[in-house]
C-alpha positions as CSV (number, residue, x, y, z in Angstrom):
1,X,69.8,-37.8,10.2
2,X,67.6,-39.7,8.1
3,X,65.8,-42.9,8.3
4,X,68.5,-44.4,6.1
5,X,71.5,-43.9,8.2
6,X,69.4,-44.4,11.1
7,X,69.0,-48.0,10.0
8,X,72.3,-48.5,8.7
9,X,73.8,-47.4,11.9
10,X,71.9,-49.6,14.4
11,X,72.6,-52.4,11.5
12,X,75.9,-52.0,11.7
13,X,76.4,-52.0,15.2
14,X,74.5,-55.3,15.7
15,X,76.6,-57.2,12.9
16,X,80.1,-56.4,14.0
17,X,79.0,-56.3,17.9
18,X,82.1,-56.3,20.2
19,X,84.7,-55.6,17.6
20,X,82.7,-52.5,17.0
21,X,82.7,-51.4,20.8
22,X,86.4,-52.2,21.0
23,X,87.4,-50.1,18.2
24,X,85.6,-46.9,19.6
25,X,87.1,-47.7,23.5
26,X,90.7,-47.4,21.5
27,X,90.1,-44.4,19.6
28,X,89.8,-43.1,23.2
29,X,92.1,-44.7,24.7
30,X,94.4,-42.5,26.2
31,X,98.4,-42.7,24.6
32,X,96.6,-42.6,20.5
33,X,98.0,-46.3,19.7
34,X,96.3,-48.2,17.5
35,X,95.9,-51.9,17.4
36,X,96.7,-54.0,14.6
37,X,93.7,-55.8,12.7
38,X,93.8,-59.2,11.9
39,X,92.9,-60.0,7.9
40,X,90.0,-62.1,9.0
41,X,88.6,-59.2,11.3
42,X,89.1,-56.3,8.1
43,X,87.4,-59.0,6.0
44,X,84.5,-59.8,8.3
45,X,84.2,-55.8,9.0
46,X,83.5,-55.0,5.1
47,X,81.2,-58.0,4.7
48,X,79.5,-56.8,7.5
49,X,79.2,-53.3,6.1
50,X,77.8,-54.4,2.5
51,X,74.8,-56.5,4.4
52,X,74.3,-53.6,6.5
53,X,74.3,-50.8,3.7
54,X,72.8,-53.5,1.3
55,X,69.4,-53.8,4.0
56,X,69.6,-50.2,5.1
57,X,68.8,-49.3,1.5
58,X,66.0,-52.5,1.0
59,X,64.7,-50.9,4.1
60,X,64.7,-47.3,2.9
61,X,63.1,-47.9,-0.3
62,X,60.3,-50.3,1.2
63,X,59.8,-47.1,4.0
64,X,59.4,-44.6,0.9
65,X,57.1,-47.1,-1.3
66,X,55.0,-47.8,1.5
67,X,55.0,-43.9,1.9
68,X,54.0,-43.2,-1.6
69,X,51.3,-45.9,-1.4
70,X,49.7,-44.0,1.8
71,X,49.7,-40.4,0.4
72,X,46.0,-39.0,-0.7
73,X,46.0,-39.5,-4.4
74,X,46.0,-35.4,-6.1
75,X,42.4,-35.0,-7.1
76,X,42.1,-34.2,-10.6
77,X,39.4,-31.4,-11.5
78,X,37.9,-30.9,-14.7
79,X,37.5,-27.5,-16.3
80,X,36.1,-28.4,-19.3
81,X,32.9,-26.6,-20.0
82,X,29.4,-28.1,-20.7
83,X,28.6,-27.6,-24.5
84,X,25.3,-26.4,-23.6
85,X,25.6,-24.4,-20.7
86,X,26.7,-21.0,-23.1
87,X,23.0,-19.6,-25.0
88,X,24.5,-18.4,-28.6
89,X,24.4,-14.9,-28.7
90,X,22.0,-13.5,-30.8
91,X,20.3,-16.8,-31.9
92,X,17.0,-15.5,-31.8
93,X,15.1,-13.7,-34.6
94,X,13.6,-10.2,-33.7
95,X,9.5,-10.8,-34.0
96,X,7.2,-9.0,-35.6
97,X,4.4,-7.3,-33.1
98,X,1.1,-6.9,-35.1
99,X,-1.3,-3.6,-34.5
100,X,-5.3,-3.8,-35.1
101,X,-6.2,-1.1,-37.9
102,X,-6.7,1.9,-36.4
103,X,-10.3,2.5,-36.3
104,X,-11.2,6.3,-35.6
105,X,-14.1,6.6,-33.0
106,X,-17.8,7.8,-34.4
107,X,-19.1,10.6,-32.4
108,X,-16.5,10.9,-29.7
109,X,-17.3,14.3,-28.7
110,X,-20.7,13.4,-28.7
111,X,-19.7,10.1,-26.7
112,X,-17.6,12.5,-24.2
113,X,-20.4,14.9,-23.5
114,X,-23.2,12.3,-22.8
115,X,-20.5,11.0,-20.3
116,X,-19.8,14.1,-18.4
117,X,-23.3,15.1,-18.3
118,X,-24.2,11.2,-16.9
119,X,-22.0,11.7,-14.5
120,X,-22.8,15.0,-12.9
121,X,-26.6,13.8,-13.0
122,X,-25.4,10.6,-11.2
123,X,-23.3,13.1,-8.2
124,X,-26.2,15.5,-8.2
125,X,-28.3,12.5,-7.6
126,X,-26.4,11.2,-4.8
127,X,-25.6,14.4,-3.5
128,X,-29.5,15.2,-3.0
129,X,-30.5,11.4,-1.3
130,X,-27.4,12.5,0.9
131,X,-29.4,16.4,1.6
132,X,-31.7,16.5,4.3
133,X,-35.6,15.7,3.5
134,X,-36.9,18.8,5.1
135,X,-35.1,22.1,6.3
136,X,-35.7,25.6,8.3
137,X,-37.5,27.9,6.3
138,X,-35.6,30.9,7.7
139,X,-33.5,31.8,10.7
140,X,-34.8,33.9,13.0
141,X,-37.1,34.5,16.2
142,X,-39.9,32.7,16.6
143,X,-42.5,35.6,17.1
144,X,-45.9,34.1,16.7
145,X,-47.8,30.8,16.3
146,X,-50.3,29.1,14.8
147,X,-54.5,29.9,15.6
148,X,-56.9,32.7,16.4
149,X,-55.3,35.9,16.4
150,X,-57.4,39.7,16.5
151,X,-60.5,38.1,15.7
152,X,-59.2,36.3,12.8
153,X,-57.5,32.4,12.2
154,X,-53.5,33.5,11.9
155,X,-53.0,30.2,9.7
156,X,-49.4,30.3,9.6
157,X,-46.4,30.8,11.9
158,X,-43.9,33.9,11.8
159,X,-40.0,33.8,12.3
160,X,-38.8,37.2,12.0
161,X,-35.3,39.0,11.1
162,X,-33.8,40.9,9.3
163,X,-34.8,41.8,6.1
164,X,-33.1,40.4,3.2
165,X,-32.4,37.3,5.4
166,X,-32.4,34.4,3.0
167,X,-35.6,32.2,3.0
168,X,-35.5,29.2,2.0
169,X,-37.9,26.0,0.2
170,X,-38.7,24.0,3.3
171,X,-38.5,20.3,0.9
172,X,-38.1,19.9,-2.6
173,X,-40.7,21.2,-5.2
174,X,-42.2,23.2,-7.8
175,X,-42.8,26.7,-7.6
176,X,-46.6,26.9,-8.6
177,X,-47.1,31.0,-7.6
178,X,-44.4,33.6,-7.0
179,X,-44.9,37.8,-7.1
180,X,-47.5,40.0,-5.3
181,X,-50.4,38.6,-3.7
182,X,-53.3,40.5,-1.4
183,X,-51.9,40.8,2.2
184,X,-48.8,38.8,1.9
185,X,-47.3,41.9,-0.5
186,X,-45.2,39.4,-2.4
187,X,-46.1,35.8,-2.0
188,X,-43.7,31.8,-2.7
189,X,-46.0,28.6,-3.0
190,X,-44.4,25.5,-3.6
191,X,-46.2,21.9,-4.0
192,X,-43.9,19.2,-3.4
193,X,-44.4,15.7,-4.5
194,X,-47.0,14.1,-2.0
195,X,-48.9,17.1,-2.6
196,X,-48.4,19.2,0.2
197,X,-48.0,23.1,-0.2
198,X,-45.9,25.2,1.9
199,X,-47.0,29.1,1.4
200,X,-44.3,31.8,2.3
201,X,-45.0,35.5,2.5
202,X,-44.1,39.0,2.9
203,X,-41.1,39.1,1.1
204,X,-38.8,42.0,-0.1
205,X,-37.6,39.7,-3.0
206,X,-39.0,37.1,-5.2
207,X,-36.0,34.9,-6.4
208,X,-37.7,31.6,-8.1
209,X,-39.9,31.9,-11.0
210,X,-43.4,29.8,-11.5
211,X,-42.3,26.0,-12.9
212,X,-39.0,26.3,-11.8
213,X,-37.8,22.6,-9.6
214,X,-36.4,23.4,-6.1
215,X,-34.9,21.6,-3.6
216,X,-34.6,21.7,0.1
217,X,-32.5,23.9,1.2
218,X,-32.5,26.3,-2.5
219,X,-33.1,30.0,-1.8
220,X,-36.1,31.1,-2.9
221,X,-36.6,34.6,-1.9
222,X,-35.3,37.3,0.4
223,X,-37.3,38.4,4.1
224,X,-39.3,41.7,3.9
225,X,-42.4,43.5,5.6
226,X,-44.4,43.9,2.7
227,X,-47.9,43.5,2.5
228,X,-50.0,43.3,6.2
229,X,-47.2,43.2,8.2
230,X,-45.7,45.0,11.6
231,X,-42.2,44.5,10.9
232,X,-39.8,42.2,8.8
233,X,-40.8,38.4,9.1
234,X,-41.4,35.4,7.1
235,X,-44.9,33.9,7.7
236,X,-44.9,30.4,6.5
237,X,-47.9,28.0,6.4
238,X,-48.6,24.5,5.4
239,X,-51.1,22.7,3.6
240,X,-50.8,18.8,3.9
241,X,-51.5,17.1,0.2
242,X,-53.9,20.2,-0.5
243,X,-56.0,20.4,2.3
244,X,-56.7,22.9,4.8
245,X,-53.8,24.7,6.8
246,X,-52.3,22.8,9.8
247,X,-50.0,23.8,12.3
248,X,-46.4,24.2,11.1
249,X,-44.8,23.8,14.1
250,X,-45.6,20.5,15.1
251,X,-45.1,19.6,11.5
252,X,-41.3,20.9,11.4
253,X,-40.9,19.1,14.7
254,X,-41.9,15.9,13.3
255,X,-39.2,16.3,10.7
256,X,-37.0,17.5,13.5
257,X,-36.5,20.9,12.9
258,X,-36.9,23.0,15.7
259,X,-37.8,26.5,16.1
């Protein structure tokens, strides 16, 4: 039931009030007899029913207008596009890159050579400030020292093995005598650069040549029993910036090589 009838129907009733009641007890009534209407009651009954209908439908249509009024308005959305929010396709014009004038390079080879060779002198260089200062002149057994020996100075200290073990520059220098020499058989002296000049001797092989730059370390020749000798040893000695020899022990020690 709708709010219409709803409000015609309690309308209704209120208007015609106990002839309303009385007509539903008779249609119940038992026996089915009807009463007779009076004209004035019909009459009164339909004006009745006009007001009521008449107001029912005011009422209705105030109910739906004041419906209408209280409904969310519809919220209205706009698809239309920004004109600037599309970039035209292809609206820009290709550029034009511009390349120096190809200049060919004087002397590259040159160039590249003096680079390579500036570079392995610059690892050579730090490769020998990395090498130790001062090295063993041989491995070996320490066999004799420094001092008088058989009535004669033994200036020089021996460290004996086999022969052909390698013996080797004790510090960087300059070979200023290699080959035979009187007693030693075959003879290495090298000066190095605060002047000092280590002597090695006895060798079975001479493997530097006079002038030729050493380091510490470099092989210079291979251990023998030539010369006055009981077996096969390196003797080494050392003179400090030219002077007479001193003890090489001691010397080796202070540069912390051991024997």
């Amino acid at each position: 039931m709708n709010l219409a009838n709803v409000i015609f129907r309690r309308r209704f009733q209120a208007v015609c009030g106990n002839d309303w009641k009385q007509a539903k007890l008779q249609e119940h009534t038992r026996g089915g007899k009807h009463r007779k209407q009076t004209t004035s009651q019909v009459t009164r009954g339909r004006v009745a029913f006009v007001a009521v209908a008449t107001g029912a439908v005011s009422t209705a249509g105030a109910g739906g207008a004041v419906t209408a009024q209280t409904s969310e308005p519809a919220v209205e959305v706009d698809y239309q596009l920004a004109a600037n929010d599309v970039a035209p396709v292809g609206s820009s014009a290709p550029q034009i890159l511009s390349i120096a004038e190809f200049k060919p390079v004087v002397n590259l080879g040159e160039q590249i050579t003096k680079t390579i060779q500036y570079n392995a002198d610059r690892i050579q260089a730090d490769l020998d400030a990395r090498g130790p200062s001062v090295v063993k002149p041989a491995e070996g057994s320490y066999t004799s020292g420094f001092g008088a020996r058989w009535g004669t100075n033994h200036n020089g200290i021996d460290i004996a093995n086999a022969i052909g073990t390698p013996i080797l520059a004790a510090m960087d220098g300059t070979v200023i005598d290699a080959g035979p020499a009187s007693g030693f058989g075959n003879w290495v002296r090298l000066q190095h650069a605060d002047g000092t000049i280590t002597v090695y001797g006895h060798m079975e092989t001479v493997e530097v040549t006079v002038g030729q730059t050493v380091k510490a370390g470099d092989r210079i020749a291979g251990m023998g029993s030539r010369g006055f000798s009981t077996g096969s040893h390196l003797h080494f000695e050392v003179y400090p910036q030219g002077g007479g020899a001193i003890d090489p022990a001691p010397w080796l020690a202070e540069r912390g090589i051991t024997l």
